[in-house]
C-alpha positions, 0 to 999 in steps of 0.5 A: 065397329065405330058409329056417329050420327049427325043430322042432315041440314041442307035443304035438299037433303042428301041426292045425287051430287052430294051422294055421289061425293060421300061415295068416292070419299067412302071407297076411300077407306078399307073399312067396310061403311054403312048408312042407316036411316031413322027407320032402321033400313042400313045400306052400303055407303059404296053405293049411290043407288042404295045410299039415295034409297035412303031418301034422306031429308032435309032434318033427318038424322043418319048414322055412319057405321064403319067396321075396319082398320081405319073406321074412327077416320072414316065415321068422323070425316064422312059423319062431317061429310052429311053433317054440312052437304052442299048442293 
């Protein structure tokens, strides 16, 4: 299992769109992903509804977990991801 963690910086923090987006791009991987918020509550990164449960803010910091044969990429290119989120 790989892990990064990276701290959200836009404003808006993490909602549909940019949720929406680290999805498709987590389905992309064969790795199972997860997402785990300051307080401990991890989830599927393959899922908008649970990812979005997270609340993920505007400061907060987050770790992308990935456990498979591709997990370096994806912990990288999806850390990268929430790192610079766009609205």
């Amino acid at each position: 299992m790989t892990s990064k963690t990276v701290e959200i910086t836009n404003e808006t923090g993490l909602h549909t769109r940019p949720g929406n987006e680290f999805v498709s791009v987590a389905k992309t991987f064969s790795s199972q992903i997860e997402v785990e918020n300051e307080a401990g509550k991890k989830v599927k990164g393959t899922s908008l509804l649970k990812l979005l449960s997270l609340g993920i803010k505007k400061g907060t910091k987050v770790t992308v977990y990935a456990d498979g044969p591709d997990e370096a990429e994806a912990v990288e290119k999806l850390g990268h991801l929430l790192a610079n989120l766009k609205d």
